[in-house]
Structure formats: structure tokens, C-alpha cells
C-alpha positions in Angstrom: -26.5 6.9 -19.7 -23.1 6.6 -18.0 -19.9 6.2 -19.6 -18.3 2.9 -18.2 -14.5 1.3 -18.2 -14.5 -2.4 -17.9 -11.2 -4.4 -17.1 -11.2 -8.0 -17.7 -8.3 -10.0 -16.1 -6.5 -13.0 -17.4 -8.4 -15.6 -16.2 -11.8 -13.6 -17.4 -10.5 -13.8 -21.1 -8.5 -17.1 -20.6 -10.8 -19.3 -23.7 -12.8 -18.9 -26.3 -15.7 -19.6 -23.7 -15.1 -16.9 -21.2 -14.2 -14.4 -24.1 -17.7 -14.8 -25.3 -19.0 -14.5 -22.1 -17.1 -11.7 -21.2 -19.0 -10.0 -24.5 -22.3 -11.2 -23.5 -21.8 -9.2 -20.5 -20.3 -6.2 -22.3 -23.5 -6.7 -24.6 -25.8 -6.7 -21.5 -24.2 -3.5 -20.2 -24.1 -1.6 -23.7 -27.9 -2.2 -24.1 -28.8 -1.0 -20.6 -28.2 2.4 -22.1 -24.3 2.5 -21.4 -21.6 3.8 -23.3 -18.4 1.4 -22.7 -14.4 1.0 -23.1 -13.1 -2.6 -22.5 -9.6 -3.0 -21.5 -8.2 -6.7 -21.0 -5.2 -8.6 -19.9 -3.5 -11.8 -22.3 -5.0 -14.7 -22.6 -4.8 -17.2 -19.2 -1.0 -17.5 -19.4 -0.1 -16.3 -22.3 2.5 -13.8 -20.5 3.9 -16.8 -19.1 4.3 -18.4 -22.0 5.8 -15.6 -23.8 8.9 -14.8 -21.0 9.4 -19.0 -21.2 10.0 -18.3 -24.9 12.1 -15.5 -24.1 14.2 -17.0 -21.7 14.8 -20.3 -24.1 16.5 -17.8 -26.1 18.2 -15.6 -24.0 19.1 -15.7 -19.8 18.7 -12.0 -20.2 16.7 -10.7 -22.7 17.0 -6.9 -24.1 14.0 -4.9 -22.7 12.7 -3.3 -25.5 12.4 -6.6 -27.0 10.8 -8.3 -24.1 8.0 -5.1 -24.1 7.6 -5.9 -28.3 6.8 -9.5 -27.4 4.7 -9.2 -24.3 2.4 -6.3 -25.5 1.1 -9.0 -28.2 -0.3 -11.0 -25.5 -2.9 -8.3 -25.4 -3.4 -7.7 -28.9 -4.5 -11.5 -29.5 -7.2 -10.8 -26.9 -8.7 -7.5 -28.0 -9.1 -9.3 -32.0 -11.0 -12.3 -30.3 -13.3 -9.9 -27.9 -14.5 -7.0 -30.7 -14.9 -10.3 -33.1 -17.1 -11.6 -30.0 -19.1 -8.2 -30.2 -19.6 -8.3 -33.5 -21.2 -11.5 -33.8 -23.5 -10.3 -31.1 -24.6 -7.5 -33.8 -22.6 -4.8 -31.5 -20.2 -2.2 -33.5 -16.9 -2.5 -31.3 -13.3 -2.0 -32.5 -10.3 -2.9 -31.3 -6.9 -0.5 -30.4 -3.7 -1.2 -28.9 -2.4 1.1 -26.4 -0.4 3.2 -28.5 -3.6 3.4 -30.7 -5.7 4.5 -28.2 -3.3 7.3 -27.1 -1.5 6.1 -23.8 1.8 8.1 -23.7 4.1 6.6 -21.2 7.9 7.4 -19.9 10.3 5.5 -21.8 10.6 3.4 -19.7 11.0 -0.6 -21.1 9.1 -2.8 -19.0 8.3 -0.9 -16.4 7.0 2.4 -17.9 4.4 5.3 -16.0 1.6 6.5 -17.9 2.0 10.8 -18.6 -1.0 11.3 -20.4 -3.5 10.2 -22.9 -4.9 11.6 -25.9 -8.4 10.8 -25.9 -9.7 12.2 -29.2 -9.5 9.2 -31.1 -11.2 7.2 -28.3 -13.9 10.0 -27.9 -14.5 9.4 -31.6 -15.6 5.8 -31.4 -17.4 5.9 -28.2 -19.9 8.9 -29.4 -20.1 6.4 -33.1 -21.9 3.6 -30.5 -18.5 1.7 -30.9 -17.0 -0.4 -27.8 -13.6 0.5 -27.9 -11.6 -2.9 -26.5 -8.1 -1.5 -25.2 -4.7 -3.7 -25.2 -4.1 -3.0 -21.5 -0.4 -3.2 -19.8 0.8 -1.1 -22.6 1.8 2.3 -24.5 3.9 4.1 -26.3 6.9 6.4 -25.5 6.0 9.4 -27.5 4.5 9.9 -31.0 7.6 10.4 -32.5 9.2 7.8 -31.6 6.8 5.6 -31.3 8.6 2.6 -29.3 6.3 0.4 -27.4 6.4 0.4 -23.8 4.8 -1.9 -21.0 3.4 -1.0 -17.5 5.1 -4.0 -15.3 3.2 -5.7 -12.8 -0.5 -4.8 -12.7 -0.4 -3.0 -15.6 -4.0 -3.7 -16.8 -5.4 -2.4 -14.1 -3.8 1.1 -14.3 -4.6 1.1 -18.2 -8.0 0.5 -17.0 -8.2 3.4 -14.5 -5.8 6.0 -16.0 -8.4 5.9 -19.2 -11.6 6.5 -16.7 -10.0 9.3 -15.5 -8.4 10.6 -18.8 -12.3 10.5 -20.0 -14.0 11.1 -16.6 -16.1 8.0 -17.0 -18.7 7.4 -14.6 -16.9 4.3 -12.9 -14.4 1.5 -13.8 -15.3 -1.8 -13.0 -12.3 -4.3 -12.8 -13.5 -7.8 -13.1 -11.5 -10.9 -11.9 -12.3 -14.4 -10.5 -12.7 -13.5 -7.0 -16.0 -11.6 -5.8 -14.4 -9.0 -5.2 -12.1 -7.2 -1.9 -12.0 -9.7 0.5 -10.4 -9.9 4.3 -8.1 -11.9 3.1 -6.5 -14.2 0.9 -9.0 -16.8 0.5 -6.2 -19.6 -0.5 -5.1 -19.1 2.6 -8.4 -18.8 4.6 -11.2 -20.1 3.2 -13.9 -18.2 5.0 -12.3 -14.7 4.2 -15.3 -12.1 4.1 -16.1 -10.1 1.1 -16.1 -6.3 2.2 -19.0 -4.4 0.5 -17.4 -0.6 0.4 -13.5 0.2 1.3 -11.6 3.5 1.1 -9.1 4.1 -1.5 -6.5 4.5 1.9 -7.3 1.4 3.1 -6.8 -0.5 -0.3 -3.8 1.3 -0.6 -2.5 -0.3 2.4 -3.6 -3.8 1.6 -2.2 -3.8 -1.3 -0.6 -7.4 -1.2 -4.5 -8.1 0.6 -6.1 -11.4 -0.5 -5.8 -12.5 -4.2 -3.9 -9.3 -5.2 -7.1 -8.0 -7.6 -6.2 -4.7 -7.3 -2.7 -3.1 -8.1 -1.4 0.0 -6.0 -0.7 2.0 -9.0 -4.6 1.2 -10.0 -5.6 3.0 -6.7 -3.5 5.1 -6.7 -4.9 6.9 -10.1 -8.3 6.5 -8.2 -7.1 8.1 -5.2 -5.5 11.0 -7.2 -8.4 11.6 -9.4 -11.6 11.0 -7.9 -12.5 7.7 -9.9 -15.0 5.3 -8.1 -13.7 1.7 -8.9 -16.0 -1.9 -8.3 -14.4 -5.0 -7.9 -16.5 -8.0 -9.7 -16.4 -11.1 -10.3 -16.3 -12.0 -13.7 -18.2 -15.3 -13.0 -21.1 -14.3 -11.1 -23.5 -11.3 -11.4 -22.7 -10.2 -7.5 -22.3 -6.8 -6.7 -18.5 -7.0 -5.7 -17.1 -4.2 -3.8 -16.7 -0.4 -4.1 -13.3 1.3 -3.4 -14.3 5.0 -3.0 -12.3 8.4 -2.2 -13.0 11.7 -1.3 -13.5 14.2 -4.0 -10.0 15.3 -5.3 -8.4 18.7 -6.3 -8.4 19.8 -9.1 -5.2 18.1 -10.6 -4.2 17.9 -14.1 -4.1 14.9 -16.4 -0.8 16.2 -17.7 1.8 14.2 -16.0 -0.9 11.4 -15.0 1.1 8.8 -13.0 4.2 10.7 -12.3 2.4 13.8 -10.9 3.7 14.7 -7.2 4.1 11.8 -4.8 3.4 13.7 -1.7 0.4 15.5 -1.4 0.3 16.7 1.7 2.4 17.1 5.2 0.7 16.7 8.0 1.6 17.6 12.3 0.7 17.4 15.5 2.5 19.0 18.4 -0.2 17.5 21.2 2.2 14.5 21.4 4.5 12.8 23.7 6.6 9.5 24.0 6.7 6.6 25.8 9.8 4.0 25.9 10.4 1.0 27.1 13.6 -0.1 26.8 15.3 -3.5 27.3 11.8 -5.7 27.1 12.8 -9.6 26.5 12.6 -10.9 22.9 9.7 -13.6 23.4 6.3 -14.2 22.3 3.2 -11.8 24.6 5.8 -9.2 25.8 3.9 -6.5 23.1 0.2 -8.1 24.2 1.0 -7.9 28.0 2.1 -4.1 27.7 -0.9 -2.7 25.4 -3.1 -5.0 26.9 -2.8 -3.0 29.9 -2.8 -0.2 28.0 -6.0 -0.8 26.3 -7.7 -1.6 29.5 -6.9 2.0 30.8 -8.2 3.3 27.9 -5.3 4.6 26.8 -5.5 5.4 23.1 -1.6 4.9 21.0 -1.0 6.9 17.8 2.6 5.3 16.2 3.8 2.5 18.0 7.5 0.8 17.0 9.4 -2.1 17.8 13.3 -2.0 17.5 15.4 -5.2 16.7 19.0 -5.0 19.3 21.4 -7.8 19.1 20.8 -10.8 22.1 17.7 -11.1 23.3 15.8 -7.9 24.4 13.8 -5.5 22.4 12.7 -1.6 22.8 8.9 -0.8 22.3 8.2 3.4 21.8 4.6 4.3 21.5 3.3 8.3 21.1 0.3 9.6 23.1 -1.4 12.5 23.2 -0.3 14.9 26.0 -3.5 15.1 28.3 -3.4 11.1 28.5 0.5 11.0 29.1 0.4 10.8 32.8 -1.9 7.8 32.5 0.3 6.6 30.1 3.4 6.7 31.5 1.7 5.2 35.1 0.5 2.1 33.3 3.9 1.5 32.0 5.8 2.1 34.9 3.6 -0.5 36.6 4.0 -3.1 34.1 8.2 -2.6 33.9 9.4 -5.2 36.2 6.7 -7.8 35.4 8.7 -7.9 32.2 12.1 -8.5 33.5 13.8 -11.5 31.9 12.9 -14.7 33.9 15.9 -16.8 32.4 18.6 -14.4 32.8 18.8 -12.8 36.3 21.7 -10.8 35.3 19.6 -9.1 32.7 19.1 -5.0 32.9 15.3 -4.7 34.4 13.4 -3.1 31.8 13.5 0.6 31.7 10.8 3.7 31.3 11.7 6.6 29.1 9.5 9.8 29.1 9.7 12.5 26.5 7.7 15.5 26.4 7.7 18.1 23.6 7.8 16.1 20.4 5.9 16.8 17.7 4.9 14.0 14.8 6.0 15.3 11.8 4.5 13.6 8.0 4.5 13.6 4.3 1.5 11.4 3.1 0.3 10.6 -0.4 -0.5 7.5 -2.7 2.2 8.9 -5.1 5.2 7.3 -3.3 4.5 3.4 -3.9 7.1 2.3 -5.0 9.6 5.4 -5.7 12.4 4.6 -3.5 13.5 8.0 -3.6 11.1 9.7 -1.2 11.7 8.9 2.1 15.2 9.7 1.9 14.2 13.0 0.3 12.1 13.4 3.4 15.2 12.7 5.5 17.6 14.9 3.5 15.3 17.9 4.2 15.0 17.4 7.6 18.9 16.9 7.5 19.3 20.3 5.6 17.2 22.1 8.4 19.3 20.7 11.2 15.9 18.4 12.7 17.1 15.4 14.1 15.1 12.5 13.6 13.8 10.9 16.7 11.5 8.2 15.9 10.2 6.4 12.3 7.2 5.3 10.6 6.3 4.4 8.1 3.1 2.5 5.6 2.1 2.6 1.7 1.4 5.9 1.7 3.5 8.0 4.4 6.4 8.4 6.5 6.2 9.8 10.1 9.0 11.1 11.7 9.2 12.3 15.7 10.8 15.1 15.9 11.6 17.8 19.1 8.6 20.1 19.2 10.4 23.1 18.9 12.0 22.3 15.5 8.6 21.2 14.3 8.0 24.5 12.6 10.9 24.7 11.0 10.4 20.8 10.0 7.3 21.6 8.4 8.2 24.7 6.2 11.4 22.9 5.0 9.3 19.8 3.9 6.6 22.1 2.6 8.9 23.6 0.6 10.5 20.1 -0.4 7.4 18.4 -1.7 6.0 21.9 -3.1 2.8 21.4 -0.6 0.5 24.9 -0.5 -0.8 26.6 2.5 -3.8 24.7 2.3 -2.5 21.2 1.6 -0.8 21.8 5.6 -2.6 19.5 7.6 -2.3 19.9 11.2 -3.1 16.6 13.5 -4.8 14.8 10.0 -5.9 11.5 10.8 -6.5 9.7 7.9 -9.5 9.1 5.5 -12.6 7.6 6.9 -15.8 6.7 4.7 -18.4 8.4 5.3 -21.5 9.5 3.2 -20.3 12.6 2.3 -16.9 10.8 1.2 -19.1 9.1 -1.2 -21.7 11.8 -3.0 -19.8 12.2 -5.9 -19.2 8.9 -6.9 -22.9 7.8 -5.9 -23.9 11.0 -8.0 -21.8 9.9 -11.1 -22.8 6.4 -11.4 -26.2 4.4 -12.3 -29.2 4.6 -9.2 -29.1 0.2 -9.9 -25.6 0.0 -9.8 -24.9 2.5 -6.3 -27.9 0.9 -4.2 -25.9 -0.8 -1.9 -23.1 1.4 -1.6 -25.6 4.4 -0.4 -27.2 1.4 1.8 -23.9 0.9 3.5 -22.6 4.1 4.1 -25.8 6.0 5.1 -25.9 7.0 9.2 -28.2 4.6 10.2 -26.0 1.8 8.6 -23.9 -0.1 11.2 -20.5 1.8 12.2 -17.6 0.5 10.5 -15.5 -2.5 11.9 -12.2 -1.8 13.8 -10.2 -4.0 11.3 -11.5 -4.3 7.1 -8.8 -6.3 6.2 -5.9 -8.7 7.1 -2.7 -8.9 5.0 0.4 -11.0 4.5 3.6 -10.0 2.8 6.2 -13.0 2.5 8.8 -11.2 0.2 10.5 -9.0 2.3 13.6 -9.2 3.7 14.9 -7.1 7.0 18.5 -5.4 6.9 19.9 -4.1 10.3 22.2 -1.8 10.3 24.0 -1.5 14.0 25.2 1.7 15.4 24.7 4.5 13.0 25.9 7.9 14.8 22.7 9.4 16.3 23.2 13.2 14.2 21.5 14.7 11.6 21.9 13.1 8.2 22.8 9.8 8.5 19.0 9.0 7.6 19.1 10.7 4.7 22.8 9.1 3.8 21.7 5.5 4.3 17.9 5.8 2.5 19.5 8.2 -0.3 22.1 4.9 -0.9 19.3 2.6 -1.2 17.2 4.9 -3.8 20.5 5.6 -5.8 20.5 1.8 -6.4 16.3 1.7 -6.7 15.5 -0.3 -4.0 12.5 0.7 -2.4 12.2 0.5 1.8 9.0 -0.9 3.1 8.8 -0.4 6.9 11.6 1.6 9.3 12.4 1.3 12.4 14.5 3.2 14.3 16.0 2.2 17.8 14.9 3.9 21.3 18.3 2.6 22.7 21.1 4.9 22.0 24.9 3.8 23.1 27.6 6.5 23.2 30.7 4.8 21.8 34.2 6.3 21.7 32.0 9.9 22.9 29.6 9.5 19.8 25.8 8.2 20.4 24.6 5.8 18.4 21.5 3.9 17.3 20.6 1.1 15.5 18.4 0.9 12.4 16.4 -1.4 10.5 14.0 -1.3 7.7 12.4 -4.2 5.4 13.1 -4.0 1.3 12.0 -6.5 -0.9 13.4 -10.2 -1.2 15.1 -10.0 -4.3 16.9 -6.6 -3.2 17.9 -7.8 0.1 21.4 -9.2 -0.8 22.5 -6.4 -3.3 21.2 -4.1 -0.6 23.7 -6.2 2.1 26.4 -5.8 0.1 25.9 -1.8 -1.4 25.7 -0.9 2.7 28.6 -3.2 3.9 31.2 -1.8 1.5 30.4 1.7 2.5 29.6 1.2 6.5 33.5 2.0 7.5 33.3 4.9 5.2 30.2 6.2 6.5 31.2 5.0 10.6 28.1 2.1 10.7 28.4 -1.0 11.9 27.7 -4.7 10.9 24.8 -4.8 8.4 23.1 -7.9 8.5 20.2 -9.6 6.8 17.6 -11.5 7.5 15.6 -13.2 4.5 13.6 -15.6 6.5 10.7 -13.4 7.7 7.0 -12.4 7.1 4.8 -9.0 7.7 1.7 -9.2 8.7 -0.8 -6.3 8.8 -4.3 -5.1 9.8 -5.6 -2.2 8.0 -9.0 -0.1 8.9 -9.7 3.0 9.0 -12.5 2.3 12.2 -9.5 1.7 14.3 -8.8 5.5 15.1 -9.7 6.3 19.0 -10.1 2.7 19.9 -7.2 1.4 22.0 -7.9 -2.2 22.0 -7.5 -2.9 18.5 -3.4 -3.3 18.8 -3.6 -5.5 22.1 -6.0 -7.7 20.3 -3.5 -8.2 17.5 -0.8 -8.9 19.5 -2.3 -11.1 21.8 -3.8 -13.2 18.8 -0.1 -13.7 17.9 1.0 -14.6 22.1 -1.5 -17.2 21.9 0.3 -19.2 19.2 3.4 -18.5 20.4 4.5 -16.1 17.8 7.2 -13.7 18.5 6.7 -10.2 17.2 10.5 -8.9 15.7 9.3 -5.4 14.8 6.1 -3.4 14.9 5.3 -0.3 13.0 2.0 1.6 12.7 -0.4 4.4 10.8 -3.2 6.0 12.1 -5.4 3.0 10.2 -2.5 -0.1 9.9 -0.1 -2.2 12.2 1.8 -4.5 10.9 4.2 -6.6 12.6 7.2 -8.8 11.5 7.7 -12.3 12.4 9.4 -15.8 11.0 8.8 -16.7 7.6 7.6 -20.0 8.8 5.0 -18.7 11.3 3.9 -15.9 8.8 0.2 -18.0 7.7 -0.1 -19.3 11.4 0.1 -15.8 12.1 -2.7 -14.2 9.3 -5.2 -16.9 10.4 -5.0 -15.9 14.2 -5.4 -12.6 13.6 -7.9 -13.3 11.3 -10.0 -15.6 13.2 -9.0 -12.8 16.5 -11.0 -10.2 14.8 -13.8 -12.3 13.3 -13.8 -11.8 10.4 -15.0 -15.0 8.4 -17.8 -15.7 7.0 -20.3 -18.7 6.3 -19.4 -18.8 2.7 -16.1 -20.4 1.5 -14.4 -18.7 -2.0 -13.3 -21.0 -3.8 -10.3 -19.1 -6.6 -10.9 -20.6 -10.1 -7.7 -22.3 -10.8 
């Protein structure tokens, strides 16, 4: 007998149809021999309805009282499904989330789950009950009892967070797509359902396809060991498994606001490469690591800086036996990338750096806390490391820093994050699934239900793709902030600003090219944040730039990121050139690049941002024959 956790979306429980067919299903899975909890979502678009309602009445409506009226969206659909159940002869009752014991911050509308008391859910599951949870919701504390909601994809982490509170076998989170696919299928058709995926992958596409999975969702799965399946609620189809690696031991105390970093991670074999003053046009990026790939020259982080006119700095880091071979391919490559339409233009230059080290905090913990990074930068600040080079994804920051301050990087950043001894990892290079990655969760679940995921991660299975997933972001916005003295700090100063005001920074980029001006060097920086933060961001940095001895900030609302995520993509040196040649062949100019040992994304114009998922997409093959159709 395993202990299950179902989550049924919206759509799954959007009539009186598809709830009884949702409890059919629950039926079906009770009478295999399964104990069960059932957490769902409102009704269709009820939510929807509800903030219209809200909004007739006020233009800004309190948040407590936006969190009382949304969180009976939920309570409408757990009545109809345990009536459902009941009909079908199967004992179920129905709890809302305060009910069932989900203590969150209080928080209004946007609240993290710290722990849930489990007895009284423990209680009905060992009576034969299915327990149907309001998800999305909470409440503060027992005393004071004020309801609370999750925010966006707050279902989901309901769903998960009670898995792990009662170390259920697996949570299944059904929706009306199949399950994790390549892409978005509204946007490409043909996108591929993936059978198996890493919880680090999934973390990185989190805006992959038709957004079924939240990051805080996989995040709790990441943190706690909890093997999740994706299903469509439609179809009996296996859907796919996003697995992890067997955690620590980490407490259920604190659930979703445990530590966000959970490791820092070096490597000292490491050396840069610059080239400075390339032209801003479409195939400059695919010529260069074209070459590059055809040497067989393998890149760790690779960035792209934005300058003002029309030329561009690309900085990749290589290990330090391939650096000769490195810096030869670039050297040759240099003046074939001077600027044809400006003969006065500065030939393109190569700059060589030995003895850096790659310096990184890493953990699923710091989606969406704005506050990290520029506690990463403060401690480095503090320790007197100046930062060379940035990177950043989902789930870490990398920062280049001169090899000889690495040790002292590391121990201040240990200390920081409160990492022990053996979280240090030295030269990590991310999660890769394999079929030791997967025992535990194969062990805990159902022989039926973990066929094809032992199938497909077994040694004599095929070896994974390069590339699982493509990804397409259109609501970010890039800030550029020119000149920024080149010392120790001003990092931490412009990134602690931005979490002061809770705006979280996506990607980071930080300039190769550094100008000395009135005896001081400086460099410019630039950084994505989300769409709606973009012009409060603007104006929070202009008003202090003089202060602070920056220069213009400007924004840029009109652009997309694209991404590629895969963890088979470590050691093969092609898989960037492919990418960027995909783009040069539509004639898509590349504005930034930044990478992780299993993502590159790269930003380009709003309007080019589907033209530019599809070719790289179609670049990498991954279609299939059959065409998803999203229920509407």
C-alpha cells in the first residue's frame, strides 16, 4: 500500500463533470490498495472571478480581505469532490487549509508554508477517509488564526509541502497537459513530452511550457526528497517523473523558509577568456563558439555585456589545461570580427586571465527572495574580494573571483550562508540523473506506477539528450546601469537597493570592458528583473546614482529570454554554438548571454522572442509526431 498526494488543477475540477471524474479516478486509486490525500485548485475561473469582484469594489483592495475571499474558491471545490466520493460509497472528508494544519508566515497573499501539523490528517487517512485539502491556503498561527494564501502556484506547494510533511510515497499533480514537455505547446505544437527530468532541471524551466509546475512546488521536492509525476488529468498516460537525489536530513520545522543556500561550491582549475569590442549584430556569438566547439574546446560560464553604440564584450571561463587552445582559437577568430560598416571601429580585442577561481552559492531556496544575491555580494564585499565576473540561473550565483582570494571567498560565504564542512563543494557540476539518483523514489513508490521510470534511467537506456527543455520568458525587463566604479561593494550596494524594495534580479551581467574615468575604473552593469518592477526599479536607482557615483540607468522593457536547460550538456562544447547559430540563421541578435553548468539563456527583442524558441527548438530536434492540443 503506498500513501499518495494528488493535486487537481483548475481546469481538472472546472464542472460538475470533471469533478466526478476526477473522483472516479481518486476511487480507482483508493481501491488499488492506496491510501490518498486530494488537494485541489478553485473551480475553472473562479479566482478570476473572485479578484473581478474585488476590483468592482475597490482599485486596491486590503489583503487580508482579498486572502478571506479567494481561499473560498477552494472550499466550494473540496464540498463538491468528498460529495463526489461519497456517492461512489468512498468515506472522504473535506478540510480547509487551516483545518488540515498548514501554518504559514503571515504573510497576506503571498504567504510561505513553516510547518504542518499532521495529526489530524494522520487521523482520517489511517480511518480509510480521503482527506480533500483546500490548496493555495493556511493559516498564520493557531492563535490567531487569520487566513493566509500562497500566491501564484500555490496549489501545487500545498500539494507537495503535505507529501513531505507525511512522507508520502509520491505526489502526483494532475493538469490538462500530459505532463513536462520541451516546450510550450501553444507555442509549438509538436513539443515533446519528456518521460524523467531532474528536480534542477525543472527548477530552471520554471516558466517551461504550460507552466504545470510551480518553482516553489520543486523546490519542497528538491529540499525534501519527494518524487513528483506530472499527469494529465484527461488521459490515463504515464506523464512524467521529476526526481532528486536523496536529501539530508532537514527538518520540517521551518518548511519553506528553511535556508536558501545550500551549498557553496569552487573551482580554482579556471581561467578567462575576453573578447572585447565584438560588433552588436546577429552570428557574432555563433561564429566565435562555433570555432570553439569545433576545437573541442569545452566553456564553463559564458557572458555577454551590453555597452552603449554598437559593440559587445563576450567572456567565457575554461579550464586551465585547455586554455592555450582556447585562447589560440580566439586570437584567430579576432579580426574576422572587426566591424565591416565602420572602418574606424577599434578591432576586436583578446584578454587573457589566469588565476581566477569560480566562486558559488547554489540552492533551490533562493527563487524568488531578492535578498540573496546581494548577500552574496555584501560578503564578498566585507572580505575585500572583488568581483570579476557574474552569473547567474534559478538556483545559483557565480562569481569570478582572483584565485588567490578564493579561500578567503569561500570561508566568508561559508560562514554567510551557515554551509558545513561537508556541504563545501569543490568543482560541483550540477545534478545529473542517474539510476542511483533515483533508488529511493523507485523504492518508495508502487512496482506499476515506477516501470518506466527504472526503464529510462537504467545503463543500458539511451544517454540523455544534450538539451531536455526549451524556455521562453517574456516578462522581464533589462536595466543598465553605466559606469559603476570597479571596487569592492558597489555589487552588493546596487543588489542590496533592489532587495530593500523586493524586487527580485533574474540574470546579471557584468562588463569585461572597464574605462578609468577621472583616475577611477569603471564598468558597466546589467541585470533583468521582472516587467512590472522594471520602472520602480529605474526610478529607486536613478535618484541615488549621483549619490552612489553611477551613471545613466536606463531600461529596456521590450525584450525576451530564452533558455535551454539539460543537464546532458556538461563536457559537450557544441551545445552553446548550436544555440547561437539557430538564432544567426533567423537573424536574431543575441543582447546578453549568461550560463550554468546545465542552462544558457540569451536575451533578445521582445518581438523576435517566439521566432527565437521555435529555432532553437526545431535546432535541437526536439518535436515529436504528436501535436498537444491545451484544453481551452
Amino acid at each position: 500500500m503506498a500513501l499518495i498526494v494528488q493535486k487537481y488543477g483548475g481546469t481538472s475540477v472546472g464542472s460538475v463533470e470533471r469533478i466526478q471524474a476526477v473522483a472516479q479516478r481518486v476511487y480507482k486509486t483508493v481501491k488499488a490498495g492506496n491510501s490518498l490525500v486530494v488537494v485541489v485548485s478553485a473551480m475553472g475561473k473562479t479566482t478570476d472571478g473572485l479578484v473581478k469582484l474585488a476590483n468592482e469594489i475597490s482599485p486596491n483592495p486590503n489583503r487580508r480581505e482579498m486572502d478571506m475571499l479567494l481561499s473560498t474558491g477552494e472550499q466550494v471545490t473540496i464540498a463538491l469532490l468528498s460529495m463526489a466520493l461519497q456517492e461512489l460509497g468512498q468515506p472522504a472528508i473535506s478540510m480547509t487549509g487551516a483545518q488540515v494544519g498548514i501554518v504559514t508566515e503571515a504573510e497576506h497573499s503571498r504567504a510561505r508554508i513553516l510547518h504542518i501539523e499532521t495529526t489530524r490528517l494522520t487521523r482520517h487517512i489511517n480511518e480509510g477517509k480521503v482527506v480533500v485539502v483546500a490548496g493555495f491556503q493556511g493559516t498564520s498561527s493557531a492563535k490567531e488564526m487569520e487566513i493566509t494564501t500562497l500566491g501564484r502556484g500555490g496549489s501545487d506547494t500545498s500539494a507537495v509541502a503535505i507529501a513531505a510533511a507525511l512522507g508520502a510515497n509520491f505526489c502526483e499533480i494532475y493538469t490538462d497537459v500530459p505532463g513536462i514537455l520541451t516546450t510550450d505547446p501553444r507555442l509549438v505544437a509538436e513539443a515533446q513530452l519528456i518521460d524523467a527530468i531532474t528536480c534542477n532541471e525543472m527548477l530552471e524551466l520554471a516558466s517551461l511550457g504550460a507552466k504545470v509546475l510551480h518553482p516553489r512546488a520543486v523546490e519542497i521536492a528538491r529540499n525534501y526528497g519527494v518524487p513528483l509525476v506530472v499527469r494529465s488529468s484527461w488521459t490515463d498516460a504515464p506523464g512524467t517523473w521529476v526526481t532528486s537525489a536523496k536529501p539530508q536530513g532537514r527538518s520540517l520545522i521551518n518548511l519553506e523558509i528553511a535556508r536558501p543556500v545550500d551549498a557553496v561550491e569552487f573551482d580554482t582549475n579556471q581561467a578567462k577568456v575576453a573578447l572585447l569590442r565584438v560588433p552588436d549584430k546577429p552570428g557574432v556569438a555563433a561564429r566565435l563558439f562555433g570555432e570553439i566547439s569545433r576545437q573541442k574546446v569545452d566553456v564553463d560560464l559564458i557572458i555577454q555585456s551590453v555597452h552603449e553604440g554598437n559593440s559587445n564584450d563576450i567572456a567565457f571561463t575554461v579550464t586551465t589545461p585547455i586554455l592555450k587552445r582556447a585562447e589560440a582559437v580566439t586570437a584567430a577568430i579576432a579580426p574576422a570580427l572587426r566591424s565591416q560598416s565602420n572602418p574606424k571601429f577599434d578591432e576586436a580585442e583578446v584578454m587573457i586571465e589566469h588565476n581566477i577561481a569560480k566562486v558559488s552559492i547554489a540552492g533551490a531556496g533562493m527563487i524568488g527572495r531578492p535578498g540573496v544575491a546581494a548577500k552574496m555580494f555584501a560578503t564578498l564585499a566585507e572580505a575585500g574580494v572583488n568581483i570579476q565576473m557574474i552569473s547567474t540561473s534559478e538556483v545559483k550565483v557565480s562569481c569570478v573571483v582572483d584565485a588567490a582570494e578564493c579561500d578567503r571567498a569561500v570561508a566568508a560565504l561559508r560562514n554567510a550562508f551557515e554551509i558545513e564542512a561537508g556541504e563545501l563543494l569543490a568543482g560541483s557540476r550540477g545534478e545529473l540523473l542517474t539510476p542511483n539518483s533515483c533508488t529511493d523514489a523507485i523504492n518508495r513508490v508502487s512496482p506499476n506506477s515506477c516501470t518506466d521510470v527504472i526503464n529510462r534511467v537504467s545503463p543500458h537506456s539511451s544517454p540523455t539528450p544534450p538539451v531536455r527543455g526549451v524556455a521562453l520568458d517574456l516578462n522581464q525587463a533589462r536595466l543598465a546601469i553605466r559606469q559603476l566604479p570597479d571596487r569592492p561593494g558597489m555589487a552588493a550596494k546596487l543588489f542590496g537597493l533592489l532587495a530593500q524594495h523586493n524586487i527580485s534580479v533574474d540574470m546579471i551581467i557584468q562588463s569585461q570592458r572597464c574605462r578609468v574615468i577621472d583616475g577611477v575604473p569603471r564598468r558597466d552593469i546589467a541585470f533583468t528583473v521582472s516587467r512590472i518592477d522594471g520602472e520602480n526599479a529605474k526610478e529607486m536607482l536613478t535618484q541615488v546614482a549621483a549619490e552612489l557615483g553611477w551613471g545613466e540607468v536606463v531600461l529596456d522593457s521590450a525584450i525576451a529570454k530564452v533558455s535551454i536547460v539539460g543537464a546532458g550538456m556538461l563536457g559537450q562544447p557544441g551545445v552553446a554554438a548550436k544555440m547561437f547559430e539557430a538564432l544567426a540563421q533567423q537573424q536574431i541578435n543575441i543582447q546578453m548571454i549568461a550560463t550554468s553548468e546545465i542552462k544558457i539563456s540569451c536575451v533578445v527583442a521582445q518581438e523576435q522572442g517566439v521566432k527565437a524558441l521555435q529555432a532553437i527548438h526545431a535546432a535541437f530536434e526536439l518535436a515529436g509526431n504528436e501535436k498537444f492540443v491545451v484544453p481551452a
